[in-house]
N, C-alpha and C positions, 0 to 999 in steps of 0.2 A: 369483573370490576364491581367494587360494592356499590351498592345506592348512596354513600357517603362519599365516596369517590367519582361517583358519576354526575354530583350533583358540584363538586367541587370542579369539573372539568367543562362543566354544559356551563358554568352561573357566572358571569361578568357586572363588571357595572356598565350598562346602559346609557345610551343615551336615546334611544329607541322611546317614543310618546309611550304612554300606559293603552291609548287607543289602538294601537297597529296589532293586529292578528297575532296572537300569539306564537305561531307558525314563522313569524318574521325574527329569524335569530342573530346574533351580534356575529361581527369576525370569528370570535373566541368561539362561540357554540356552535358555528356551522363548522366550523377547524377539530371541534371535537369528537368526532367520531373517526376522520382522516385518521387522526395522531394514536387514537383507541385501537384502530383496525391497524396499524404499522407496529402495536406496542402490545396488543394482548394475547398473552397465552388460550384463551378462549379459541384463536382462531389456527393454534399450532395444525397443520394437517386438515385443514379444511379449505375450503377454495369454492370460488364460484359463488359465493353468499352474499345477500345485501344487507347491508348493515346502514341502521341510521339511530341517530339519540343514543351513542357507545354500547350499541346492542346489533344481536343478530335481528333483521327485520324476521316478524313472522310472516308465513304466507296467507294470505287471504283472498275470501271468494274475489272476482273480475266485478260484482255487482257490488260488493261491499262498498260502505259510506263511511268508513273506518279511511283515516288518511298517514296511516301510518298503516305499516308490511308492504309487502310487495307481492301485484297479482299474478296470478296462478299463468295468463298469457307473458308476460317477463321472463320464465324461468322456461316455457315451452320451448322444447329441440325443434319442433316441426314450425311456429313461428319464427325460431331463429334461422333455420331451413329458407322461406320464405325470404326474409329479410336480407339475406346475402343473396340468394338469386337475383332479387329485383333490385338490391345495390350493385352487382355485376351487371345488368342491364342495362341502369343509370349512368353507371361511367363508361360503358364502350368495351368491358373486360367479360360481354358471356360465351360461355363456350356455344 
């Protein structure tokens, strides 16, 4: 997707104050990466990725202060490992 296109899918009119975190997005711009990631050939054969602002997320350190990517424990097998064990324990389903 071009930067002319992405700003054409992210930009709505507002009714959002000029004060609120810029981070705070209208219906249309948090809807815009849904519609991006169901619609782009960027994502033909790829799987498993997160995407957010009509882009792939990049990965980033776990320490970083950057609030966009996605950190490096999100993508970990051996915390997703974890995380179904102890959800199999939470509901009553562990072997």
């Amino acid at each position: 997707m071009s930067d002319e296109e992405k700003a054409t899918a992210t930009s709505s009119i507002s009714s959002i104050p000029k004060f609120v975190p810029s981070f705070i997005k209208s219906i249309a711009q948090g809807a815009a990466t849904t519609i991006w990631c169901a619609t782009s050939p960027q994502l033909n054969n790829k799987g498993g990725v997160y995407c957010a602002d009509c882009d792939i997320s990049p990965i980033v350190d776990d320490e970083s202060h950057q609030t966009n990517g996605v950190r490096k424990w999100a993508i970990s097998p051996s915390m997703a490992e974890q995380l179904w064990t102890l959800t199999e324990q939470l509901v009553g389903f562990a072997k």
